[in-house]
C-alpha positions in Angstrom: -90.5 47.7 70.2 -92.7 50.1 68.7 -94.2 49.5 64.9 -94.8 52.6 63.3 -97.7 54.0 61.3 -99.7 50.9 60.9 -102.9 52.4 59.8 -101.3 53.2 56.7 -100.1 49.1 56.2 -100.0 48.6 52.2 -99.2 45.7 50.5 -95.5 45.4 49.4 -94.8 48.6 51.8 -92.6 48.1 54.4 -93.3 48.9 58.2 -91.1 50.8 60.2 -89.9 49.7 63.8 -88.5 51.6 66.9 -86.4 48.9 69.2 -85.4 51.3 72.5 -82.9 49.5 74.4 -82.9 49.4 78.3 -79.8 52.0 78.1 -82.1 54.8 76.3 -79.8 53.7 72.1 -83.0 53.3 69.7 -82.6 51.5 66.7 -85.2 51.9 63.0 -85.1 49.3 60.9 -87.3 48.7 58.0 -89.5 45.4 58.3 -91.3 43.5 55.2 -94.6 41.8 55.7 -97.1 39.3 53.6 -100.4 41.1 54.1 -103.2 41.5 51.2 -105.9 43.7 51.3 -107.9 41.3 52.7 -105.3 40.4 55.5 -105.1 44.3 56.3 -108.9 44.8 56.4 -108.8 42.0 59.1 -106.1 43.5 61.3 -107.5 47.0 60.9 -110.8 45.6 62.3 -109.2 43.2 64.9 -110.5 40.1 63.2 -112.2 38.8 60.2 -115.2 37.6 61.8 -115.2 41.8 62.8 -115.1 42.2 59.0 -117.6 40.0 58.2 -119.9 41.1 60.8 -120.0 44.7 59.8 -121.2 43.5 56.1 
């Protein structure tokens, strides 16, 4: 499973994902998420005590 393009995660923007089967077949399907800003920030730096620290 391979999520695509995450450094440009928006809010309200879905994320694209790769499933490759054992056989080789790949599959895209479209996936919504719940992030804010905030939430983004946090995953972008790996954590929110990250975020906080570089303040």
């Amino acid at each position: 499973i391979s999520l695509v393009d995450l450094n440009n995660l928006q809010p309200g923007k879905q994320v694209k994902c790769i499933i490759t089967h054992a056989d080789g077949n790949k599959e895209e399907i479209m996936l919504n998420h719940s992030y804010n800003n905030s939430q983004i920030e946090w995953f972008k730096a790996g954590s929110a005590l990250n975020v906080l620290r570089n303040r």
